[in-house]
N, C-alpha and C positions, 0 to 999 in steps of 0.2 A: 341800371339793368336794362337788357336790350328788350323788348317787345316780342313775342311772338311773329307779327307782321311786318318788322327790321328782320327777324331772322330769316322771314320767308321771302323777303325784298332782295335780301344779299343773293339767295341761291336760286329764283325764279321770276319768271316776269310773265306778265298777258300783252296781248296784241289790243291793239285799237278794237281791233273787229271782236276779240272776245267781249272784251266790255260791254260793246255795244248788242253784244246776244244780250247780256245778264240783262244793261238795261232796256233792253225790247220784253224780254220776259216779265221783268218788274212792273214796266207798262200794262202789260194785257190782262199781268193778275192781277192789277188795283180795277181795270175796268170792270174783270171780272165779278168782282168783291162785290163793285156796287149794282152790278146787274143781278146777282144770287140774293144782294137784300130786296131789291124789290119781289123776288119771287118769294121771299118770307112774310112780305107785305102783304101782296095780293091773293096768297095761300091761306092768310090768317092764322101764321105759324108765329107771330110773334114771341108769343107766352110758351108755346111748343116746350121749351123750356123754361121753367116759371124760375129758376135762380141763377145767380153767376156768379162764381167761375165754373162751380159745378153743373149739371143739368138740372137736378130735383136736389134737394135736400139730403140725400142718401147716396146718391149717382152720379159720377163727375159726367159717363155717354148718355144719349137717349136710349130709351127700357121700351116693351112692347106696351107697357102701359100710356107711353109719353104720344105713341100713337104717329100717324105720319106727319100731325105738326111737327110734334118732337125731332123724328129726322130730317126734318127738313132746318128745321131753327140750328140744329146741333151739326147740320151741314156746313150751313154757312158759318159757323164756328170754324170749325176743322178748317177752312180756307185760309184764314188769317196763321194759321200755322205752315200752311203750305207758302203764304205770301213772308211769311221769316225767313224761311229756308231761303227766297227770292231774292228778298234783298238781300239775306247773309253772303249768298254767292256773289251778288252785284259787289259789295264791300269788300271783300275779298279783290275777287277781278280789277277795282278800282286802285284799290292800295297798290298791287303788285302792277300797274299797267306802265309801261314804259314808250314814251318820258309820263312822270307822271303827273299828273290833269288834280291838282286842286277840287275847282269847282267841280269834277265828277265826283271826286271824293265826298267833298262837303252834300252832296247831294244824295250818294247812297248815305249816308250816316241819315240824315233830316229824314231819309223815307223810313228809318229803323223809328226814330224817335216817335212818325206821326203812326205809324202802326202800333206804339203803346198808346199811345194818346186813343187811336181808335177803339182797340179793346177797352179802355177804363170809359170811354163814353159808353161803348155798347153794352159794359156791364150797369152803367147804370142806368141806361135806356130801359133795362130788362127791370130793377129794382125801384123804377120809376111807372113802372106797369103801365110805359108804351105812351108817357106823354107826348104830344105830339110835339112841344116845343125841343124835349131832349132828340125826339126820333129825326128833325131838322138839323140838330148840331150833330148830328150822328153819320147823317147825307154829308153835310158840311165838312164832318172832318172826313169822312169817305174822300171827297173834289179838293180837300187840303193834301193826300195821299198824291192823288192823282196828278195833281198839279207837278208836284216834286217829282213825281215821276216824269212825266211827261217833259220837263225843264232840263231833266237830266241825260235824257232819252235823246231830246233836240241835239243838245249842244254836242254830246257821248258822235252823233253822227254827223258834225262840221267839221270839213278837213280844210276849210280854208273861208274867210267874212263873206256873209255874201255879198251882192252889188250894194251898192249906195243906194236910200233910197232919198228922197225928198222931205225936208223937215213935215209940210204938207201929213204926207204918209204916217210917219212914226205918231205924229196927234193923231190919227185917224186910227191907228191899231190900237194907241193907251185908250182911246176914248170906246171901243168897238170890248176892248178886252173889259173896262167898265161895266158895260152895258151888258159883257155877257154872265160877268157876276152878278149881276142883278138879276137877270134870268134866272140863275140859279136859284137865288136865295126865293124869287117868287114862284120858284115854284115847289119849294117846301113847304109855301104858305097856301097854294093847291091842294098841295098833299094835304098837309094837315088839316084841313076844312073838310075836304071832299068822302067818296064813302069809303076808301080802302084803310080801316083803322090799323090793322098790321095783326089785328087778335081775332078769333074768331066771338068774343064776349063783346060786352059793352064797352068801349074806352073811348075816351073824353074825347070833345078836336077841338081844334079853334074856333073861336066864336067869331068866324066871318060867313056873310053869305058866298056861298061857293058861286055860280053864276060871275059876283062881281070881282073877287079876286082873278077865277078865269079870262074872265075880258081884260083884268089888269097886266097877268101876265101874257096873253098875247099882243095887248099893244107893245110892253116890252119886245119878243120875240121880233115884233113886224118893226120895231128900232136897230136890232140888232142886223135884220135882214139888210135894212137897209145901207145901215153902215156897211157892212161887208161888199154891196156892191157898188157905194160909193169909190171905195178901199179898191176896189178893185179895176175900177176906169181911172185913179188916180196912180198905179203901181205902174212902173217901167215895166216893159217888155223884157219876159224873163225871170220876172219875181212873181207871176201873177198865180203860177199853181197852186199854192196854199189855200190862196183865197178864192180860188175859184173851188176846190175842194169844200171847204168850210162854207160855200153857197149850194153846194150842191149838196150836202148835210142838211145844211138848215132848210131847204126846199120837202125833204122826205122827212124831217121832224114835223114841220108845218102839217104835212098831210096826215102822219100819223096822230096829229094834235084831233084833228077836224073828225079821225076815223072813232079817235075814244068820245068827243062830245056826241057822237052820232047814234055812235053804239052803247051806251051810258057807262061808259068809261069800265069796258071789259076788261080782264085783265092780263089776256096777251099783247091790248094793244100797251098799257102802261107798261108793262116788262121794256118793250120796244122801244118803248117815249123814255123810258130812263137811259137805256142804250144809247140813245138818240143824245139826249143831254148829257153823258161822259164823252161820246164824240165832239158833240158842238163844242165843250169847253176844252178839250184838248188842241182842236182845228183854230180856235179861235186864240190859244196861248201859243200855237205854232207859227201866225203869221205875227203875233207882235212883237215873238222875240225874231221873227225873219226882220223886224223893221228897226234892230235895233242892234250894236257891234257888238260880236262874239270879244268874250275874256280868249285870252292866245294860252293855251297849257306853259307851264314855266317847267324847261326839260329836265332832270333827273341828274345831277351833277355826276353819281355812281354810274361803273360802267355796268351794260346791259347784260344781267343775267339770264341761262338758258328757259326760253318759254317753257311754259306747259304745253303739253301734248292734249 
């Protein structure tokens, strides 16, 4: 029995360049995603809606009683329905793109799977009443989203390997892309210590002192920096924009780091500093697959059906 997406393979096709919208759109709405939960963070909209999948107990939307936590939490709900629609079009666009790209494929699929994975963390984030270790794997699978996206997003826009770089190099980007998962994950362990608990009540954090996890994740940070401008006196001429990109990121994260210790970690500056940290890891997953050989699409044996309009 033929497939829906055999049927639709025989009688139409997408361009390179459509793909590459879907996957730009699928990029901006995972960054989005994770920049709207910090504002449910920093809002104390966590609980806004104290159940899931519904909103209360009786209500699958926010009610005037749930208050403007409520819409704000049942906000950032409703996005992860707009980010299905996102990838559904990317899947689509992918399947039907001529010749067609495997690893595109394989890539919108993985972004479908980690948006369930993200919902069943957030619903128990919510049923876990905002523990800070779930509210971490919650970030986590948020930058697991991203990642895929971002992987897909690269490769969706190579029309040909880049230059060659130096064995030298490609160590210096696996070890730099290391380093900037480490960042990440310390700085969920920020989060979870410091005062933005995500509720406006009392809920638990980590038993670290805040002060010395901060100083740990910027020694991180000030490793990451560094790598990248190693990275970047070691890249040929030619390869060096990503990373100079990715330095000039991590240079406005730094300050916006210094602006929230100063200010007692306000909460437009962390809105800013999580923005900040889906760019860094995106900038920093962009030079090391530059430092390393594109897979070549394997072309479409069928002949090239009329695109879509």
């Amino acid at each position: 029995m033929r497939s829906p997406f055999r049927w639709l393979a025989d009688r139409y096709s997408t361009s390179p360049r459509q793909v590459r919208l879907a996957a730009g759109a699928a990029l901006a709405t995972s960054i989005l995603i994770i920049v709207t939960g910090s504002v449910v963070r920093v809002t104390g909209s966590g609980l806004g809606c104290p159940d899931w999948p519904n909103c209360t107990d009786s209500t699958f939307a926010a009610t005037p009683q749930t208050g403007a936590h409520g819409a704000i939490e049942f906000g950032n709900r409703m996005l992860t329905g707009l980010l299905c629609v996102v990838v559904g079009w990317l899947i689509v666009a992918a399947r039907l793109r001529r010749p067609l790209s495997r690893p595109l494929l394989r890539g919108a699929w993985l972004q479908f799977w980690v948006v369930v994975l993200n919902a069943v963390v957030g619903g128990v984030t919510v049923w876990a009443r905002l523990s800070p270790y779930i509210v971490a794997a919650h970030f986590l699978a948020a930058v697991l989203l991203l990642t895929a996206a971002t992987v897909t997003w690269h490769r969706g826009r190579e029309t040909a390997p880049p230059p060659a770089v130096p064995a030298s190099c490609r160590r210096l980007g696996t070890i730099l892309l290391a380093a900037a998962a480490v960042l990440l994950v310390a700085g969920t362990v920020v989060t979870g210590t410091g005062p933005h608990a995500g509720d406006s009540s009392d809920v638990a954090r980590m038993p670290f002192d805040w002060a010395a996890v901060t100083a740990v994740h910027a020694t991180v940070a000030t490793t990451v920096l560094a790598l990248t401008v190693a990275l970047l006196l070691r890249l040929p001429a030619g390869t060096r924009r990503r990373a100079a990109v990715l330095l000039g990121v991590l240079l406005a994260q730094a300050a916006v780091g210094v602006v929230e210790v100063l200010t007692d970690v306000r909460s437009a500056a962390v809105v800013v500093h999580v923005l900040g940290s889906a760019l860094v890891w995106t900038g920093a997953l962009r030079v090391f697959l530059d430092t390393w050989p594109v897979p070549q699409p394997v072309p479409a044996v069928r002949e090239p059906a009329p695109q879509l309009s």
